[in-house]
N, CA, C and O atoms as a Tinker XYZ file with bonds, in Angstrom:
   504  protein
     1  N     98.668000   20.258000  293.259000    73     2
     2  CA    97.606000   19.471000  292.687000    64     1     3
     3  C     98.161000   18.091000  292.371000    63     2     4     5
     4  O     99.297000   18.041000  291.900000    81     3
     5  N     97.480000   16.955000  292.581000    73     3     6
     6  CA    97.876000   15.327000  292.504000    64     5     7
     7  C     97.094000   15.407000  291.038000    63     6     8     9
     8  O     96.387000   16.228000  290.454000    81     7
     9  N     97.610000   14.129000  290.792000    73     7    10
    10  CA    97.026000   13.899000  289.252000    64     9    11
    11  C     95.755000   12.981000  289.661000    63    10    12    13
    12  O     94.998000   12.854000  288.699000    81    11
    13  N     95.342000   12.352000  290.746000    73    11    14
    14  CA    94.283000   11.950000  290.929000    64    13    15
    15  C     93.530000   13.099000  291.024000    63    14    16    17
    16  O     92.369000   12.690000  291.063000    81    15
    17  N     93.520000   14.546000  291.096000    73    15    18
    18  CA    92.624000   15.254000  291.779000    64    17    19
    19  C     92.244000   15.988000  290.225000    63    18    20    21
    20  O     91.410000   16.872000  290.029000    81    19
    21  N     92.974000   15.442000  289.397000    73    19    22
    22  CA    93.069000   16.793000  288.160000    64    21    23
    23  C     92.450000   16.421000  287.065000    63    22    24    25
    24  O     92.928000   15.651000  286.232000    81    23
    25  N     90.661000   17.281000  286.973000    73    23    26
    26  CA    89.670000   16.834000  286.494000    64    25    27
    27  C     90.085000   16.416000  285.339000    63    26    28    29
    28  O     89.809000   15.308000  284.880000    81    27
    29  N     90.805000   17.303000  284.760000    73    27    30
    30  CA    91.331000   16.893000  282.829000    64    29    31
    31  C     91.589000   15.475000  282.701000    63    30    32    33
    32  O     91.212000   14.820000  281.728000    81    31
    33  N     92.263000   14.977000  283.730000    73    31    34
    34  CA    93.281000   13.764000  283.034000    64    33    35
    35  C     94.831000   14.190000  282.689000    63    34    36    37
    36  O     95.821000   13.490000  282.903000    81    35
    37  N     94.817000   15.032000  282.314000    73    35    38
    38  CA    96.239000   15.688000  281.642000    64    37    39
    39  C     97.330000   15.475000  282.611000    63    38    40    41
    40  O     97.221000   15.635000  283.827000    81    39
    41  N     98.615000   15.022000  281.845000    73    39    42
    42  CA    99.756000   15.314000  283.399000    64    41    43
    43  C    100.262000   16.248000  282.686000    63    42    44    45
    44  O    100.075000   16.407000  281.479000    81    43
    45  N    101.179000   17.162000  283.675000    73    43    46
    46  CA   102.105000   18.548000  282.637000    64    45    47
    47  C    102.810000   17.772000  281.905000    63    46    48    49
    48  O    103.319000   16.665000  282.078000    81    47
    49  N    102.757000   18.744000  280.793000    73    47    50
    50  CA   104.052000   18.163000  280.129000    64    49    51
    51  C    105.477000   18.792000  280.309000    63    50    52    53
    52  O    105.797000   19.835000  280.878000    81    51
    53  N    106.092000   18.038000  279.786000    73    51    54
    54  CA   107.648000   18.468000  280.123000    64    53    55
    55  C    108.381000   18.039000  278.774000    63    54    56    57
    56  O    107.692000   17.196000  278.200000    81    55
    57  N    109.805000   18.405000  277.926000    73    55    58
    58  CA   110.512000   18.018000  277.377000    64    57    59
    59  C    111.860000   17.814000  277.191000    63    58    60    61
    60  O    112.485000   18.680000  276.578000    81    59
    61  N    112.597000   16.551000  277.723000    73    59    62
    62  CA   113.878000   16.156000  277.216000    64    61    63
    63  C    114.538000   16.182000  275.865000    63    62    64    65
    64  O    113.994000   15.826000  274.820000    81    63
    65  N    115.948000   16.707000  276.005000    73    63    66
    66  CA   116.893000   16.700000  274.773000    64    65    67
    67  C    117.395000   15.456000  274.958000    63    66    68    69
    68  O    118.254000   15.655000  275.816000    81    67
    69  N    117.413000   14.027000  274.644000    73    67    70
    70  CA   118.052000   12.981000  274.420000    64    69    71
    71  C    119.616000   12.700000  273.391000    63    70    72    73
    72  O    119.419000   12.097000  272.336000    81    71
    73  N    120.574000   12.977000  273.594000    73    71    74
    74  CA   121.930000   12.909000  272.918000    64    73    75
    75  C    121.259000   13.543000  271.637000    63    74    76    77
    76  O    121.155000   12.851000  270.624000    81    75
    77  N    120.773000   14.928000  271.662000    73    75    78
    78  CA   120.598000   15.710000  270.632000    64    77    79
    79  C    122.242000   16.460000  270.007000    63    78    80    81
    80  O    123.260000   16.680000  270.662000    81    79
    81  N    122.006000   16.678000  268.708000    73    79    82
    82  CA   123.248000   17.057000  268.495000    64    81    83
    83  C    123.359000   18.772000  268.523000    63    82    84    85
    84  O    122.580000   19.715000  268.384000    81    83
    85  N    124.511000   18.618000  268.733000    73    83    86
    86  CA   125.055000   20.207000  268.956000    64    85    87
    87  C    124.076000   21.222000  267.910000    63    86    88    89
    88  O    123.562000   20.666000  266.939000    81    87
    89  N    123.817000   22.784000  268.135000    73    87    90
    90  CA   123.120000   23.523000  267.229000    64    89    91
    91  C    124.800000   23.628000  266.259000    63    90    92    93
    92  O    124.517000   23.492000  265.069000    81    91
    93  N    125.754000   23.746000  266.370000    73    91    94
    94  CA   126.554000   23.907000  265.327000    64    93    95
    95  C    125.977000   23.068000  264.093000    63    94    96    97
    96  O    126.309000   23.111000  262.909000    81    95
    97  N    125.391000   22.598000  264.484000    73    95    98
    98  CA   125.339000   20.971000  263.260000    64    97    99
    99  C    124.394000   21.210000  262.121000    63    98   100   101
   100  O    124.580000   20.978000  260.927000    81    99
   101  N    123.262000   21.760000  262.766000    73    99   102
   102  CA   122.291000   22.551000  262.096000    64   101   103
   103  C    122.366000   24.089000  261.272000    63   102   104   105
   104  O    121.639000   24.297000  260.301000    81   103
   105  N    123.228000   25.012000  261.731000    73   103   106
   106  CA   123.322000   26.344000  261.065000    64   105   107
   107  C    123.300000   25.916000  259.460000    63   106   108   109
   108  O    122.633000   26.630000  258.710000    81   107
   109  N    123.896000   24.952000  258.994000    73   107   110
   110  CA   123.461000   24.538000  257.574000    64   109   111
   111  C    122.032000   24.999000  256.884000    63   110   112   113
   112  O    121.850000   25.406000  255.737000    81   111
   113  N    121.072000   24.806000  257.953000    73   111   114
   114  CA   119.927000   24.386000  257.405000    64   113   115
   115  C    118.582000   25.269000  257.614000    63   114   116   117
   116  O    117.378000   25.048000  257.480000    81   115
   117  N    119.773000   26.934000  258.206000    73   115   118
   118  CA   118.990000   27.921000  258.198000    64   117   119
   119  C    118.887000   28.382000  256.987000    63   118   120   121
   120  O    119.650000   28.023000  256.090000    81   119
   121  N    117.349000   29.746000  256.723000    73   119   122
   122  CA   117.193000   30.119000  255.490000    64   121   123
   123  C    117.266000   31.276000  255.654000    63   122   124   125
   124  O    116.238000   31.837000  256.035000    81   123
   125  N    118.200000   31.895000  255.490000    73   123   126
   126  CA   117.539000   33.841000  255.972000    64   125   127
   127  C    116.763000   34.224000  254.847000    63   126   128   129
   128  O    115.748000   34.839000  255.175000    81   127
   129  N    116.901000   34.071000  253.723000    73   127   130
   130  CA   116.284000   34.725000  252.556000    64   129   131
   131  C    114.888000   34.475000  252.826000    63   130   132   133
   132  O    114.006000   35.234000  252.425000    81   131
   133  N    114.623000   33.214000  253.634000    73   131   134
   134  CA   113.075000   32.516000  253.848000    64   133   135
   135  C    112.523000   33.247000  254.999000    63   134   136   137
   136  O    111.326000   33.443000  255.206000    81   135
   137  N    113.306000   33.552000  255.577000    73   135   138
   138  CA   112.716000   34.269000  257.003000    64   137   139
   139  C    112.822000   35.815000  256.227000    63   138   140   141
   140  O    111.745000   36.180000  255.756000    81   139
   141  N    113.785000   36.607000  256.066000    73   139   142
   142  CA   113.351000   37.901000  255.630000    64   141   143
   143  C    112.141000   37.977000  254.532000    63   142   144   145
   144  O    111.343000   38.878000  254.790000    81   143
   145  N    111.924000   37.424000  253.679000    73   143   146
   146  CA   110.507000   37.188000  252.903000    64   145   147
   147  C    109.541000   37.158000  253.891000    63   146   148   149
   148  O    108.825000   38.132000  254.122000    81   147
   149  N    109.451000   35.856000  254.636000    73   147   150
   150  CA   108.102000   35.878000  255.818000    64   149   151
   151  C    108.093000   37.346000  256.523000    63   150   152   153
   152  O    106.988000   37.757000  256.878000    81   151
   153  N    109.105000   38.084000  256.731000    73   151   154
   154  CA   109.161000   38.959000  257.977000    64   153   155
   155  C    108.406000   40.299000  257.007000    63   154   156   157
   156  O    107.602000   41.140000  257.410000    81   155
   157  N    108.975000   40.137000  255.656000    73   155   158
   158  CA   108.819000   41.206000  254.654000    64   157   159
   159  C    107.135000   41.355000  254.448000    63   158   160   161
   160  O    106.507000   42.412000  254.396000    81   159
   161  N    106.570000   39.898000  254.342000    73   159   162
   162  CA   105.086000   39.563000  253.906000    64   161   163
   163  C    104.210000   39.709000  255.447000    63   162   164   165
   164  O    103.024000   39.881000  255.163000    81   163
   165  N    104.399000   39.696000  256.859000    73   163   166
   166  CA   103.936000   39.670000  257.681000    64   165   167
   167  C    103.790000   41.375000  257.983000    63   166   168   169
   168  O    102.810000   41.838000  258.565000    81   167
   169  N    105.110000   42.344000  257.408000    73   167   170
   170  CA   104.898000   43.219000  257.799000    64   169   171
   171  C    104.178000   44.238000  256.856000    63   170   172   173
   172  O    103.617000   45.258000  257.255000    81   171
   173  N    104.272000   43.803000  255.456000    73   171   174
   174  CA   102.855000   44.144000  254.355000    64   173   175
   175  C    101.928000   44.476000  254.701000    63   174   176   177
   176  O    101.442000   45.598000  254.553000    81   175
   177  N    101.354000   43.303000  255.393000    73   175   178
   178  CA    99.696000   42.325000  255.688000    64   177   179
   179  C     99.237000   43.584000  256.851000    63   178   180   181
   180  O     98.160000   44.177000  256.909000    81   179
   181  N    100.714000   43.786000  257.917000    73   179   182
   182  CA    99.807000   44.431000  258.778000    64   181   183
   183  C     99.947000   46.136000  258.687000    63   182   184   185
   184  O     99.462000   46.821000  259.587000    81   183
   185  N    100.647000   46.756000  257.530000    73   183   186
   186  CA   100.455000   47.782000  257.204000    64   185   187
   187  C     99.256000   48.107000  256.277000    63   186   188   189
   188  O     98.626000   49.163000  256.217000    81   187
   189  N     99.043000   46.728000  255.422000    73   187   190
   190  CA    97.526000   46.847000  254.624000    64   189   191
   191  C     96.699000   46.708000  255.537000    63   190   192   193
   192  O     95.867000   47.577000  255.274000    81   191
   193  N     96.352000   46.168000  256.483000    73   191   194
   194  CA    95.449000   45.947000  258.179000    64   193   195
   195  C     95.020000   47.562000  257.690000    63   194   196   197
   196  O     94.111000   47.991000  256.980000    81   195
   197  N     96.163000   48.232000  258.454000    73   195   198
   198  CA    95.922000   49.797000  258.727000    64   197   199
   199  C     95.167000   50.758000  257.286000    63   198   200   201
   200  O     94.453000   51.741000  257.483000    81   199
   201  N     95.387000   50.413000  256.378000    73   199   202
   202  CA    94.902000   50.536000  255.142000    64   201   203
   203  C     93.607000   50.292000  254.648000    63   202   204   205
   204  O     92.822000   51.227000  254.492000    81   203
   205  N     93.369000   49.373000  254.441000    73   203   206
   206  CA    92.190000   48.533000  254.566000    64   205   207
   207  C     90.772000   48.936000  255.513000    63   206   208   209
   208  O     89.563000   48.827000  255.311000    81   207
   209  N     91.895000   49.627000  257.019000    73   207   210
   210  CA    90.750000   50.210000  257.882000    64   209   211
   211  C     89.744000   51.639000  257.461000    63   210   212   213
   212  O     88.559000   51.957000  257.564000    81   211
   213  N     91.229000   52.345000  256.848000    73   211   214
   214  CA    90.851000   53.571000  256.675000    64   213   215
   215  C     89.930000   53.700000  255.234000    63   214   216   217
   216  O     89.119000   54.548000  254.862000    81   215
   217  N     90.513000   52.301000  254.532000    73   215   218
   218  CA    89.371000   52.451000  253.131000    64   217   219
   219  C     88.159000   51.814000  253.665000    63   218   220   221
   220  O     87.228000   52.434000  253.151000    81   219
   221  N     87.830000   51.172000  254.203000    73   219   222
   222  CA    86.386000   50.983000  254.876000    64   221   223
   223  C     86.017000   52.092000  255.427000    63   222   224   225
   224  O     85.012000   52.667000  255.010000    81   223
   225  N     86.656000   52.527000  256.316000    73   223   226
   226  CA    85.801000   54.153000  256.994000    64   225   227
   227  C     85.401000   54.857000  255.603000    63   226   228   229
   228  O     84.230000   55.162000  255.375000    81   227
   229  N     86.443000   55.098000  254.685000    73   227   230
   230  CA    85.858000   56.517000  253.662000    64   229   231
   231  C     84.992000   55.676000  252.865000    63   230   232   233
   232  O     83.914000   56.265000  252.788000    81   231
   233  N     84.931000   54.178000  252.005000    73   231   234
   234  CA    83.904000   53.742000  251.803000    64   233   235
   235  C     82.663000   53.660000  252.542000    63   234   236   237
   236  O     81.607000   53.647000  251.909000    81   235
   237  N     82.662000   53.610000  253.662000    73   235   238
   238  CA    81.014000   53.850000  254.541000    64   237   239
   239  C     80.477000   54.544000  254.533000    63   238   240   241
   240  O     79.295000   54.426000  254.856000    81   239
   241  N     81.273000   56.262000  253.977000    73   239   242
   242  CA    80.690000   57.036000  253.933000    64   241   243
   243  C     80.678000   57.219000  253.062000    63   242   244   245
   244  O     80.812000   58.442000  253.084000    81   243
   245  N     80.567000   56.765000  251.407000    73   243   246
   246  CA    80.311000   56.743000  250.250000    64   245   247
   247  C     78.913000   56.094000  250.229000    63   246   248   249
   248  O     77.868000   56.696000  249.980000    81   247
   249  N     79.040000   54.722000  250.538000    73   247   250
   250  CA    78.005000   54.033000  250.904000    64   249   251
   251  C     76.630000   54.916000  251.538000    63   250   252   253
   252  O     75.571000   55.134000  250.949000    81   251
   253  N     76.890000   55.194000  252.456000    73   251   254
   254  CA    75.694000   55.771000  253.052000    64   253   255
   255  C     74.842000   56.945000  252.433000    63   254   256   257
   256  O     73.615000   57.036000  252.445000    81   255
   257  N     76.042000   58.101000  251.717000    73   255   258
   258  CA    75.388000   58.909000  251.131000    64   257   259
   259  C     75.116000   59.183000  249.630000    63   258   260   261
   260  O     74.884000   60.236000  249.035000    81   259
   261  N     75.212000   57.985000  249.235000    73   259   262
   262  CA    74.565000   57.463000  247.781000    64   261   263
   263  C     73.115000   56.746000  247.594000    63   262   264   265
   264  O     72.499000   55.804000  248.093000    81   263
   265  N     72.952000   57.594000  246.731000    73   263   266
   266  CA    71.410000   57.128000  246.308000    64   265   267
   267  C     70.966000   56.453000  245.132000    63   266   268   269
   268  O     69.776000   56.424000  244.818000    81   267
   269  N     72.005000   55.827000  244.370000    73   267   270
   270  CA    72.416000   55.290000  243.182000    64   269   271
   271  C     72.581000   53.400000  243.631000    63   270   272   273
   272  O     73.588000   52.724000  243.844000    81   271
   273  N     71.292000   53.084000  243.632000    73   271   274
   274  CA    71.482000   51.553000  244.404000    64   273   275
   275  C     72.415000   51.026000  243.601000    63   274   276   277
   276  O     73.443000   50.989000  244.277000    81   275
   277  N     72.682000   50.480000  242.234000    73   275   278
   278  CA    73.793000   49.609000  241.924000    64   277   279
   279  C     74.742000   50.509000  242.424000    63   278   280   281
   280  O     75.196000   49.799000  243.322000    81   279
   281  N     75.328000   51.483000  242.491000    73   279   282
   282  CA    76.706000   51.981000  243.109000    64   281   283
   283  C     76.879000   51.895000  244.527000    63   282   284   285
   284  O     77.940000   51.865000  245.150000    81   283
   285  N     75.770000   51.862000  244.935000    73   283   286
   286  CA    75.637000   51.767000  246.460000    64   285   287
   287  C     76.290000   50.127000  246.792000    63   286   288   289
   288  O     77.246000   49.811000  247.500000    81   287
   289  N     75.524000   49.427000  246.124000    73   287   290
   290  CA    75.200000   48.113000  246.303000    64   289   291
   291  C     77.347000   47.232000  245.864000    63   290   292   293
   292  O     77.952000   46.255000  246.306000    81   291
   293  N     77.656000   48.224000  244.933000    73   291   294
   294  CA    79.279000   47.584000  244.307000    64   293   295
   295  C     80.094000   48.259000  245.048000    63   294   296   297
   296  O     81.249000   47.904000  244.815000    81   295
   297  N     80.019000   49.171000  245.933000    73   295   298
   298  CA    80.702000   50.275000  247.126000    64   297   299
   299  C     80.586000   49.252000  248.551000    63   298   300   301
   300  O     81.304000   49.316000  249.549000    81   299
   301  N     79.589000   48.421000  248.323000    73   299   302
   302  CA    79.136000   47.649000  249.935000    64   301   303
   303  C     79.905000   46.274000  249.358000    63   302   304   305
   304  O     80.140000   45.596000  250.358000    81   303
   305  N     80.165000   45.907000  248.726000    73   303   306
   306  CA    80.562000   44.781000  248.022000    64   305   307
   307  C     82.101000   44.727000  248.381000    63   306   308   309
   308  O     82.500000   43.873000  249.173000    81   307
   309  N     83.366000   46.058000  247.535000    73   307   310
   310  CA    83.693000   46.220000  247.806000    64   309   311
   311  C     84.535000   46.492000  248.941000    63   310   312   313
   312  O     85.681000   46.075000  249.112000    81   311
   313  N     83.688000   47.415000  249.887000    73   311   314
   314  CA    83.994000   47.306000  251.579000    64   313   315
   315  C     83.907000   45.942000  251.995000    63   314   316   317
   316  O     84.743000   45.687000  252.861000    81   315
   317  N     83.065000   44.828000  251.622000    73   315   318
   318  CA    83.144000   43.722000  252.725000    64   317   319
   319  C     84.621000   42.652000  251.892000    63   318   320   321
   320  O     85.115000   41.622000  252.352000    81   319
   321  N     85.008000   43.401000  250.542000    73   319   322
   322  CA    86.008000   42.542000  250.076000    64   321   323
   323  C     87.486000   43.211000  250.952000    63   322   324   325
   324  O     88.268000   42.404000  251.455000    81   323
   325  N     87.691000   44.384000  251.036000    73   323   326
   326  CA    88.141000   44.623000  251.797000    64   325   327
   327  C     88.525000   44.390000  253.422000    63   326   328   329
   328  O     89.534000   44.188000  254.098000    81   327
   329  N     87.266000   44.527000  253.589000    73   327   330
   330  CA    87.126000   44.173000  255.315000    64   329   331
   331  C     87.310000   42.412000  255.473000    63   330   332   333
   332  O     87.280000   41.841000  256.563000    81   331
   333  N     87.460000   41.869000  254.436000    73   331   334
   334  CA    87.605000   40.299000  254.445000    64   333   335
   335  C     89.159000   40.022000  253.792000    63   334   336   337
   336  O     89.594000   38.875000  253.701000    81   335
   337  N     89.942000   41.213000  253.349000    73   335   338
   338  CA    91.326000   41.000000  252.702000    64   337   339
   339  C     91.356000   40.176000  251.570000    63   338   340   341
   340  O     92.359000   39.504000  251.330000    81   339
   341  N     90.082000   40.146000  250.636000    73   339   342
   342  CA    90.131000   39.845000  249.212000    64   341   343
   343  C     90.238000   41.002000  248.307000    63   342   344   345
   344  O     89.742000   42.129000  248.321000    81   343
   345  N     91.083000   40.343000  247.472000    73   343   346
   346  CA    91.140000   40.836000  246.380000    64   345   347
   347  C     90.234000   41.312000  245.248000    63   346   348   349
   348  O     90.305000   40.666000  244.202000    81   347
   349  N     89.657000   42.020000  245.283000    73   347   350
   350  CA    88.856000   42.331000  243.710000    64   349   351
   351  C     88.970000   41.956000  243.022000    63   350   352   353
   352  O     90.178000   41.760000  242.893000    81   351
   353  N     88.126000   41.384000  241.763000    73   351   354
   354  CA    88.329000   41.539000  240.266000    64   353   355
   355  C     89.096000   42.608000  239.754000    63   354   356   357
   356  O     88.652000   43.710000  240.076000    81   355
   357  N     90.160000   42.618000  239.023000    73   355   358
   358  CA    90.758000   43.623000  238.299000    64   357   359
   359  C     89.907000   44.540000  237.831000    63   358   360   361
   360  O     89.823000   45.634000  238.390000    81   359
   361  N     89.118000   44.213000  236.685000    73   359   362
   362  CA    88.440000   45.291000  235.933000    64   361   363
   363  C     87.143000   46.232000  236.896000    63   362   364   365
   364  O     86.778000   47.408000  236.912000    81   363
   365  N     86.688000   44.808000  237.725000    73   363   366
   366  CA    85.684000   45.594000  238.515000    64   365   367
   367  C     86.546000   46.774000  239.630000    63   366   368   369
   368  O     86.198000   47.932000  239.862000    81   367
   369  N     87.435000   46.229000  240.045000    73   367   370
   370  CA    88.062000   47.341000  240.888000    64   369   371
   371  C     88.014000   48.115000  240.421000    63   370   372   373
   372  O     87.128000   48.910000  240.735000    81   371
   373  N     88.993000   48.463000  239.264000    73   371   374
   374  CA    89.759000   49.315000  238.334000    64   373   375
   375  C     88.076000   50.684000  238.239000    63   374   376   377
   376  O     87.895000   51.842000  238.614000    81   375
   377  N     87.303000   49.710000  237.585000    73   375   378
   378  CA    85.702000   50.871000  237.333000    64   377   379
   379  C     85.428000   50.967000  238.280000    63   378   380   381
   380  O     85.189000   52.175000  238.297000    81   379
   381  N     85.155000   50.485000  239.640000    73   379   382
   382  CA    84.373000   51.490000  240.359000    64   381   383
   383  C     85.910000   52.429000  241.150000    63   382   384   385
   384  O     85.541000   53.361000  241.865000    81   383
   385  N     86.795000   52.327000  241.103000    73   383   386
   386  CA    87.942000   53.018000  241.718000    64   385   387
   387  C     87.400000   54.402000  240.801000    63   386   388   389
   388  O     87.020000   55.359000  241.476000    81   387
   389  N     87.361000   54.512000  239.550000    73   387   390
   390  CA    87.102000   55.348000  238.495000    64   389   391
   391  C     85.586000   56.556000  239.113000    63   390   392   393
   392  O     85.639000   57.777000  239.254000    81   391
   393  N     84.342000   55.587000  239.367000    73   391   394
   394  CA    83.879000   55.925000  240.200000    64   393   395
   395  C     83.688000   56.682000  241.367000    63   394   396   397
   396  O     83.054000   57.714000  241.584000    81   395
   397  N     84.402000   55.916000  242.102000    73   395   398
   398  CA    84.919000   56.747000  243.462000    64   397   399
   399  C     85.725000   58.128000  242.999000    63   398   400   401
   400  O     85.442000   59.199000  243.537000    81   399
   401  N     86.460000   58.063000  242.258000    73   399   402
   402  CA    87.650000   58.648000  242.444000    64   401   403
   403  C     87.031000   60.690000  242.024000    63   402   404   405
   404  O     87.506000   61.746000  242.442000    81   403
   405  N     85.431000   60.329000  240.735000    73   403   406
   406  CA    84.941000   61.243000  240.503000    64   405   407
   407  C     84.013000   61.719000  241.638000    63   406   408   409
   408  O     83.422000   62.798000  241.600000    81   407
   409  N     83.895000   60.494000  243.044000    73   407   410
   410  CA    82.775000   61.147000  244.020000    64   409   411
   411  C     83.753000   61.675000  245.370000    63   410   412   413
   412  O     83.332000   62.659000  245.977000    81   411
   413  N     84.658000   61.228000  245.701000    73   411   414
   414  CA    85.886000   61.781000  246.832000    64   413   415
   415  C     87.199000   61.011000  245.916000    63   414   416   417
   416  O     87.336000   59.832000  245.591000    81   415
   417  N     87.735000   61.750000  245.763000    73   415   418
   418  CA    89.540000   61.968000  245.539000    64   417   419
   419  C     89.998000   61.348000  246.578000    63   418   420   421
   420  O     90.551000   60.261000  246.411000    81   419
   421  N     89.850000   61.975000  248.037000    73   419   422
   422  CA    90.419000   61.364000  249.270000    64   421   423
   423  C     90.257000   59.846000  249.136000    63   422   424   425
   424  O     91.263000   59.137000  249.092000    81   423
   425  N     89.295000   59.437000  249.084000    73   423   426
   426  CA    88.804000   57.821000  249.243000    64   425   427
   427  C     89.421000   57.400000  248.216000    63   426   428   429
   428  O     90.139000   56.412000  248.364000    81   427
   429  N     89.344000   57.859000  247.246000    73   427   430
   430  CA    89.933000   56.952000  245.728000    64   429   431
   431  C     91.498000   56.453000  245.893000    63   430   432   433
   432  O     91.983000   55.437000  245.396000    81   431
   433  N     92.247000   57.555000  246.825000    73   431   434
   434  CA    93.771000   57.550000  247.179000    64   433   435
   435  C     93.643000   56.408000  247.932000    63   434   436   437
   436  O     94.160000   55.400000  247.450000    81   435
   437  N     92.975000   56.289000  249.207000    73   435   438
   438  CA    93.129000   55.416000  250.404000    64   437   439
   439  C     92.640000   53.965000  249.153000    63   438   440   441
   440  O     93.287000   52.921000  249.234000    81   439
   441  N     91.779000   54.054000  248.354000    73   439   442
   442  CA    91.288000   52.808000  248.082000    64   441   443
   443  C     92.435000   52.257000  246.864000    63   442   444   445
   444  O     92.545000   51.043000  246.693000    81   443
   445  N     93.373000   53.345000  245.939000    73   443   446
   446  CA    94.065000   52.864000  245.386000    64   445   447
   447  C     95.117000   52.392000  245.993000    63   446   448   449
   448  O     95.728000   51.536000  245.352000    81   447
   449  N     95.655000   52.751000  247.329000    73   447   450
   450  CA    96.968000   52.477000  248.274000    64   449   451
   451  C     96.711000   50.800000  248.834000    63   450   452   453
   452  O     97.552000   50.008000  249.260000    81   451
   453  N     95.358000   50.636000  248.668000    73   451   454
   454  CA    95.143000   49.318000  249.537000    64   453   455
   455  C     95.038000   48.351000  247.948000    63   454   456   457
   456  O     95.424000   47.182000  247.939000    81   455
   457  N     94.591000   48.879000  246.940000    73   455   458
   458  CA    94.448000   48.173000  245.956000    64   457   459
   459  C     96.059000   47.860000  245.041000    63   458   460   461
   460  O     96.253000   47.018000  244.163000    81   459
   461  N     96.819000   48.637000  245.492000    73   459   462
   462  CA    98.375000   48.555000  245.056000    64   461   463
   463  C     99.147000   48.106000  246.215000    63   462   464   465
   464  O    100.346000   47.954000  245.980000    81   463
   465  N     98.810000   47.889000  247.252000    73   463   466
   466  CA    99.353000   47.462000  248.338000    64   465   467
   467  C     98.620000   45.572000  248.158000    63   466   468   469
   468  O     99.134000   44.635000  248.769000    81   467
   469  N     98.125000   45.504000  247.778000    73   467   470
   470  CA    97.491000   43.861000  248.045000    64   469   471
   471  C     97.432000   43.249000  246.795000    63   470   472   473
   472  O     96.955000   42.117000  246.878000    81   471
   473  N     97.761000   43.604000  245.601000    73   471   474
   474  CA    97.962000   43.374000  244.699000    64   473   475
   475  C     99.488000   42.600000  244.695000    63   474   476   477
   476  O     99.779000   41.423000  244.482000    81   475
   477  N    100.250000   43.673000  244.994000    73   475   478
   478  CA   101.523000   43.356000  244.961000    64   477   479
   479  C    102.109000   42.372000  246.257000    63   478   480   481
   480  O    103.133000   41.691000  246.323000    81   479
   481  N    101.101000   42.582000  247.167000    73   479   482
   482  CA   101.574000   41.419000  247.877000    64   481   483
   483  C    101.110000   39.958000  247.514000    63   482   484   485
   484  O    101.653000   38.895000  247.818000    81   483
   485  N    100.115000   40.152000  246.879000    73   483   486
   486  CA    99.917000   38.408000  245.934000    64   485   487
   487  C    101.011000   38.290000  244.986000    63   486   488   489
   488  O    101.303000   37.109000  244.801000    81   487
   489  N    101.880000   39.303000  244.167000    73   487   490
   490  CA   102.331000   38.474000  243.550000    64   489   491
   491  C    103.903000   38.479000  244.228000    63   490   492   493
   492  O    104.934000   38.267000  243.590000    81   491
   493  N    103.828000   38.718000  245.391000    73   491   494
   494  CA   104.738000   38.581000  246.130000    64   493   495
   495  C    105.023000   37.458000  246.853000    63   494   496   497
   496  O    106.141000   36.967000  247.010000    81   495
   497  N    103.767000   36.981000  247.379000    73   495   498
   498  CA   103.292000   35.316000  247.604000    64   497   499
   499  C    103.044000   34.592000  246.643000    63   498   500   501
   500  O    102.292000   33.638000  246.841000    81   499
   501  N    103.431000   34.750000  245.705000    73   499   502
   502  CA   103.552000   34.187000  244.915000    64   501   503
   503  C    102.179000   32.806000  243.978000    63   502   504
   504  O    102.521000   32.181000  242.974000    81   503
């Protein structure tokens, strides 16, 4: 392909090292403590992913077979805070976890694992 022919405009790009200095020069100015943190917080995020999934599934089916509209309605709330990787209100979590926990046990576990799992990764991020 000619660059006259190449609808974009774009030419490839390419990149030169110009009398760059040696990597010896730099090892100074690595951080491992900064990279094992990132690696530590990336691999959190995507074990709460997996978490997060399974408390939406057992919340949907809380959701659906409740007939108690405000509980219905703080169960759907919930799930989309979840399914969006926010955090709850403390106290509101805390009561409807209480909630749950008297309508499935199972769900209350999955929903406290994601609620102690994302908790602690905020104050991990500080």
């Amino acid at each position: 392909m000619s660059f006259e022919t190449n609808p974009s405009g774009l030419r490839p790009a390419f990149m030169v090292r110009v009398a760059g200095l040696p990597v010896e020069s730099v090892h100074a100015l690595r951080c491992p403590d900064s990279r094992r943190w990132a690696d530590e917080v990336l691999d959190e995020s995507a074990q709460l992913t997996l978490v997060a999934e399974k408390a939406g599934d057992r919340l949907h089916d809380l959701i659906g077979g409740s007939d108690d509209e405000p509980l219905r309605r703080a169960l759907l709330k919930l799930r989309r805070d979840i399914f969006n990787n926010r955090l709850p209100a403390a106290d509101a979590a805390d009561a409807l976890l209480t909630r749950v926990r008297a309508l499935d046990p199972a769900a209350a576990a999955t929903l406290t694992d994601w609620l102690t799992g994302r908790r602690a990764l905020d104050e991990r991020r500080g």
